[in-house]
Legacy VTK file of the C-alpha trace (Angstrom):
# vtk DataFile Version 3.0
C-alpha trace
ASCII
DATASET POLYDATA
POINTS 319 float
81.516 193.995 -103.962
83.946 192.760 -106.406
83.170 192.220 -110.210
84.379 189.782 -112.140
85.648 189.799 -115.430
84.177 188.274 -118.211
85.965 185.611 -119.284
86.589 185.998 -123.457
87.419 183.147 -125.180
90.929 183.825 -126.958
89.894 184.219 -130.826
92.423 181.853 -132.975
94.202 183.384 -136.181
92.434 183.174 -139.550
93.842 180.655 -141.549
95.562 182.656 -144.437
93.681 181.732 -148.077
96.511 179.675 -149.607
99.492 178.288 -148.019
102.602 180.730 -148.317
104.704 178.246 -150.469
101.844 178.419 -152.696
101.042 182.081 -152.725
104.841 182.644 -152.870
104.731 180.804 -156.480
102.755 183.278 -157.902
103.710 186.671 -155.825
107.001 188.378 -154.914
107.530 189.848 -151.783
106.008 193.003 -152.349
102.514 191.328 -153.862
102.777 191.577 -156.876
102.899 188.900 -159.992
105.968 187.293 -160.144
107.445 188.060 -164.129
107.195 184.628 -165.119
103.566 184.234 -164.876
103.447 187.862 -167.164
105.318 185.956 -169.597
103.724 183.119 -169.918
100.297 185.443 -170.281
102.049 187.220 -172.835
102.088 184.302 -174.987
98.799 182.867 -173.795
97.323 186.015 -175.328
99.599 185.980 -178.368
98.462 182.337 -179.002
94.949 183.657 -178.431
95.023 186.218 -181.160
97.036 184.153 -183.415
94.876 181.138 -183.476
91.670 182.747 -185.132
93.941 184.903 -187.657
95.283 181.821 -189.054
91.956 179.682 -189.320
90.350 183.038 -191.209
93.942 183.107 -193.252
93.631 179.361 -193.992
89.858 179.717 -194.947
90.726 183.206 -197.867
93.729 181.011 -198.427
96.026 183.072 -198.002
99.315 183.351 -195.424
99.178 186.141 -192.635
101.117 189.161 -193.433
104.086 190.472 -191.504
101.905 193.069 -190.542
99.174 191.113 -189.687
101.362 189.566 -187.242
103.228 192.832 -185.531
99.691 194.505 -185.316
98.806 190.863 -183.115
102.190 191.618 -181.062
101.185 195.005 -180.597
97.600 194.232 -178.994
98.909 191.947 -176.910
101.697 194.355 -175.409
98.918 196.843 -174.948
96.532 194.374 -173.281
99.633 193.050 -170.789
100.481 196.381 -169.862
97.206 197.394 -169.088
96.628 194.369 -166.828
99.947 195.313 -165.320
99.011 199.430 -165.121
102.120 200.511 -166.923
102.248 202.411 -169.919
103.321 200.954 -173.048
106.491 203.190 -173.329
107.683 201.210 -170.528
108.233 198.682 -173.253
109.008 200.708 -176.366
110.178 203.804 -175.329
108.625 207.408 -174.857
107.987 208.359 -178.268
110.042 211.790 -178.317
113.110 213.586 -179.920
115.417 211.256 -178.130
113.459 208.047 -179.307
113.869 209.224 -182.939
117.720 209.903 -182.395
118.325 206.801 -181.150
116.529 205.059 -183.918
118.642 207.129 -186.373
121.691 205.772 -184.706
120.409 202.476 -184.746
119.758 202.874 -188.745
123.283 204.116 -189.419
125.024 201.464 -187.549
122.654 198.690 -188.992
124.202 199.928 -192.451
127.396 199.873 -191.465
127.166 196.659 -189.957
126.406 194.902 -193.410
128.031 197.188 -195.456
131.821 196.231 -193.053
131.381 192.052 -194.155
130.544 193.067 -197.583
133.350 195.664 -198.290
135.757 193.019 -196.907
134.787 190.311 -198.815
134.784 192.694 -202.265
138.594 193.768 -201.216
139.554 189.981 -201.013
137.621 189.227 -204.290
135.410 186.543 -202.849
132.493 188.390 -204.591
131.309 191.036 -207.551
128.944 192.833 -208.253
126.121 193.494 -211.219
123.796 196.116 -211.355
120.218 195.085 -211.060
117.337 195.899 -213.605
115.368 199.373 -211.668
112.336 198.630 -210.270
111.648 201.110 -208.114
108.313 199.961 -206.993
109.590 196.163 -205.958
112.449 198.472 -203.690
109.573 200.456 -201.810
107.547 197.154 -201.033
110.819 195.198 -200.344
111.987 198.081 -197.702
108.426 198.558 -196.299
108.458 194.540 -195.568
111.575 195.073 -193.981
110.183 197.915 -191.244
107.381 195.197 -190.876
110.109 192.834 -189.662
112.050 194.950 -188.056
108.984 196.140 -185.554
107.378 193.014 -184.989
110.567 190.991 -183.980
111.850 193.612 -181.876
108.598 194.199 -179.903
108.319 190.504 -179.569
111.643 189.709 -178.480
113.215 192.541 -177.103
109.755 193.386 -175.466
107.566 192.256 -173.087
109.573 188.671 -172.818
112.267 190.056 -172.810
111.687 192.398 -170.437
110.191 190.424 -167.703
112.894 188.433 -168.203
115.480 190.575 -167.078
113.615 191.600 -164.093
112.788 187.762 -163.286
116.098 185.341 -164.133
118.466 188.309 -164.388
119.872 189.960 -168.017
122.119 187.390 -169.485
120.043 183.967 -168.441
117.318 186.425 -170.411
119.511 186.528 -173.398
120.305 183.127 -173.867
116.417 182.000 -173.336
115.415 185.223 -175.748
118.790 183.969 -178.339
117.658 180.680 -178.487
114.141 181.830 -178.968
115.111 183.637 -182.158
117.094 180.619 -183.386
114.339 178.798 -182.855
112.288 181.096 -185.254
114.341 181.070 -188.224
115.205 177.235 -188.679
112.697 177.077 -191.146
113.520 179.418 -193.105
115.107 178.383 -196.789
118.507 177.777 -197.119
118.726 176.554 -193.088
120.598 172.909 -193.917
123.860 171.983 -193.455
126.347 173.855 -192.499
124.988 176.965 -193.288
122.556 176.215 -190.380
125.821 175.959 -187.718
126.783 179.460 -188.993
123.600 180.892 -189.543
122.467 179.875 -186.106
125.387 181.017 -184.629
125.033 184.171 -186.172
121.406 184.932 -185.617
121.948 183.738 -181.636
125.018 186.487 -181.758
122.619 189.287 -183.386
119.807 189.008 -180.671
122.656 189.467 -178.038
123.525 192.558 -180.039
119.686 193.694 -180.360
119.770 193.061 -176.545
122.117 194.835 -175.915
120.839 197.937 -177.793
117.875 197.412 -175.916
119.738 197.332 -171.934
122.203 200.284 -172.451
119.008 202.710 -173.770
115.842 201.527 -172.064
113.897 201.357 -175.258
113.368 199.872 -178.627
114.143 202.548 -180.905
117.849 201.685 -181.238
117.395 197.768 -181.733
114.910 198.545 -183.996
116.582 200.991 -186.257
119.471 198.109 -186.264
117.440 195.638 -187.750
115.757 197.488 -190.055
118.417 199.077 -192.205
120.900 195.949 -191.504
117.805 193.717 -193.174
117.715 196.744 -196.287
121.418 197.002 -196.506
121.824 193.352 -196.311
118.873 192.424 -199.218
117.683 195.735 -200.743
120.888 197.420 -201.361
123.386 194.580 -201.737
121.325 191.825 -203.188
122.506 189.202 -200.370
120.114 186.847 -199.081
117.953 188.021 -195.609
117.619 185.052 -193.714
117.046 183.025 -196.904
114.775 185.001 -198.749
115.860 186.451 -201.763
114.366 190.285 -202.313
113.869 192.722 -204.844
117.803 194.737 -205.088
119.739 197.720 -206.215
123.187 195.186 -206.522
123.573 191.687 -207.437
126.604 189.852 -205.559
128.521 186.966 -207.721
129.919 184.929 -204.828
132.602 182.651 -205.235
131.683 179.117 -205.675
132.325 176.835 -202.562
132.851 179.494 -200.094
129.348 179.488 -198.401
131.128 179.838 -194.658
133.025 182.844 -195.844
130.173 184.332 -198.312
126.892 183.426 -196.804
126.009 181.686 -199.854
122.165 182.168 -200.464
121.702 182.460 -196.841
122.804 186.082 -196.732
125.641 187.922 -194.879
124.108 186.177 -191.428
125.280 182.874 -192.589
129.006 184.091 -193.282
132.097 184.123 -191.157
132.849 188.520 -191.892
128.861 188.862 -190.487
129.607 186.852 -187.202
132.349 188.926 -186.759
131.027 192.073 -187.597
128.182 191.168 -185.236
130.299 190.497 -181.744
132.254 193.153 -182.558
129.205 196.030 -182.772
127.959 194.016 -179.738
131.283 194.749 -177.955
131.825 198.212 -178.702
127.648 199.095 -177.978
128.365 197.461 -174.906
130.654 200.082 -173.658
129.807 203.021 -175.977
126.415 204.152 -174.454
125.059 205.135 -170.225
122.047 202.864 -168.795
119.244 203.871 -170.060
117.676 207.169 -167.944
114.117 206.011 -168.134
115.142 203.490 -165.536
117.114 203.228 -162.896
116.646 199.118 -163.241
119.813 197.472 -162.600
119.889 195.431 -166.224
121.748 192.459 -164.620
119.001 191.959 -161.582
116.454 194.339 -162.738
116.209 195.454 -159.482
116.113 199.216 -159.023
119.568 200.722 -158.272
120.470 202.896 -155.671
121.315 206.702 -156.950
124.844 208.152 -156.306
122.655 211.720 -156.930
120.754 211.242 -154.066
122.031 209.211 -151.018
119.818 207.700 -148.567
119.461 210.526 -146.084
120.247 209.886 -142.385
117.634 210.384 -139.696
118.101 212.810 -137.397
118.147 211.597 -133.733
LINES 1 320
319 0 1 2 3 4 5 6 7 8 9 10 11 12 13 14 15 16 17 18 19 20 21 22 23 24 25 26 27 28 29 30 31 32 33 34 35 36 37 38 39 40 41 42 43 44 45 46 47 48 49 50 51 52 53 54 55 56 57 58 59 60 61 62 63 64 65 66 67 68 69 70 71 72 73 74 75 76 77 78 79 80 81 82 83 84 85 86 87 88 89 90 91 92 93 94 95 96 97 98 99 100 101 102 103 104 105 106 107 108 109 110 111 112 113 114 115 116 117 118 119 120 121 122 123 124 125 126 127 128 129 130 131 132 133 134 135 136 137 138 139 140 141 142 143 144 145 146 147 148 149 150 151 152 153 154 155 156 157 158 159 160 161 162 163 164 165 166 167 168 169 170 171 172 173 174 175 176 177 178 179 180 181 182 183 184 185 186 187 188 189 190 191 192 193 194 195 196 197 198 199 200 201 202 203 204 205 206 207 208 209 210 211 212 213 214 215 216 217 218 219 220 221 222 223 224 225 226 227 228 229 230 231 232 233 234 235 236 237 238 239 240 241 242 243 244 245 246 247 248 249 250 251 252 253 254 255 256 257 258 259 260 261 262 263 264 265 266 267 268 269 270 271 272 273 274 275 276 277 278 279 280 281 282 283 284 285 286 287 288 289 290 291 292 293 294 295 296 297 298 299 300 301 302 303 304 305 306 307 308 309 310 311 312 313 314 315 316 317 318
């Protein structure tokens, strides 16, 4: 006797969660967050810590310190790359020999990009100098405000947004978003009006490229942020210019000729000046060539894809 099958009903596919155009918003190919969504958490979690600091600020009355708001950057790098499961030298840099060589570097060419504009406009006699009254303990704040400055604007724009950046839209769309960014900070500072906000906006666009750049050809933050500190104490502690528009404590005091704000930088500071442009796409020119990719990644900076290895080709399979 012959047995019969039992028939099965054929079982239909699940229907997936979400539809794939939607899931594909939010996740790359290989599952995982897509970089724009990190950003925008990044600053969902900056606005989050900033909000409270400002209403307890506004209640002492008083205004949030510079390190107030770089220890607010800092916990919210830490808290993004926990959620993401990647250490935080992934961002900064591993904090070793190399990190504080490249930081050294970073201070001596900060230096010498203030000091070039300055020596050039003292050879031309556009300005001259005074010695300032000593006070050594309005230098030592003045230069720690400066490291303050230094760290928090580098981890906030050469950091985590900056970063994701790359690997979302691609290195130099991430500039110009990141440049205009850091523009978009400093219009209120004093002085911004005018002309001298053309040239000083101009300028300060051209010096996050540069920072960028420090930032793609090492992999890490030590060399952008050794720039910006000492070009921020050349510029205002040493020379007496103007750092952004604020006036600080100095060892010099410039006497700038009258009517030559687009050459000088007026009260602006060397940023707003013609010599400082310069000076800037020139440093960003030669760092451009002068140093390797970074070897902490092998992240193509202009996809931020990961590069293939001339050290070790793919191997072919044996047949």
């Amino acid at each position: 006797m012959v047995k019969l099958a039992a028939y099965r009903r054929p079982q239909r596919p699940g229907r997936p969660l979400m539809p794939k155009w939607f899931a594909a918003a939010f996740v790359d190919r290989d599952h995982r967050l897509r970089n724009g969504w990190w950003v925008a958490a990044f600053m969902v979690l900056l606005a989050a810590l900033l909000a409270p600091t400002i209403v307890l600020s506004a209640h002492l009355g008083r205004e949030i310190t510079i390190y107030e708001q770089a220890l607010i950057i800092i916990l919210a790098t830490v808290a993004i790359q926990a959620l993401r499961r990647r250490p935080v030298s992934e961002v900064t840099g591993r904090a070793d020999v190399r990190w504080l060589t490249q930081f050294g570097l970073g201070a001596i060419l900060g230096g010498l990009l203030m000091a070039a504009p300055a020596l050039f406009l003292t050879l031309g006699g556009w300005v001259q100098w005074e010695i300032a009254p000593p006070n050594p303990s309005a230098l030592g704040s003045a230069i720690l405000l400066m490291a303050g400055v230094a760290l928090a604007e580098e981890l906030l724009f050469r950091g985590v947004l900056f970063q994701r950046l790359i690997d979302g839209i691609g290195l130099w769309p991430a500039q110009l978003v990141i440049g205009a960014f850091f523009v978009l900070t400093h219009l209120g500072n004093p002085g911004m009006e005018g002309a001298t906000k053309i040239w000083a906006g101009v300028n300060i666009f051209a010096a996050s490229v540069l920072f960028g750049m420090a930032y793609v050809r090492t992999r890490s933050l030590a060399l952008p942020i050794g720039l910006h500190f000492t070009a921020n104490v050349t510029q205002g502690v040493l020379l007496g210019f103007g750092v952004s528009g604020a006036a600080e404590p100095s060892l010099l005091v410039p006497v700038q000729a009258a009517g030559m704000d687009w050459l000088t930088g007026g009260a602006f500071g060397l940023e707003a000046s013609l010599p400082g442009l310069i000076a800037v796409l020139v440093f960003a020119a030669v760092l451009s060539r002068s140093f390797p990719k970074g070897p902490s990644s092998l992240a193509d900076p202009l996809v931020g894809r990961q590069a293939p290895s001339s050290k070790h080709p793919p191997k072919t399979p044996v047949r």
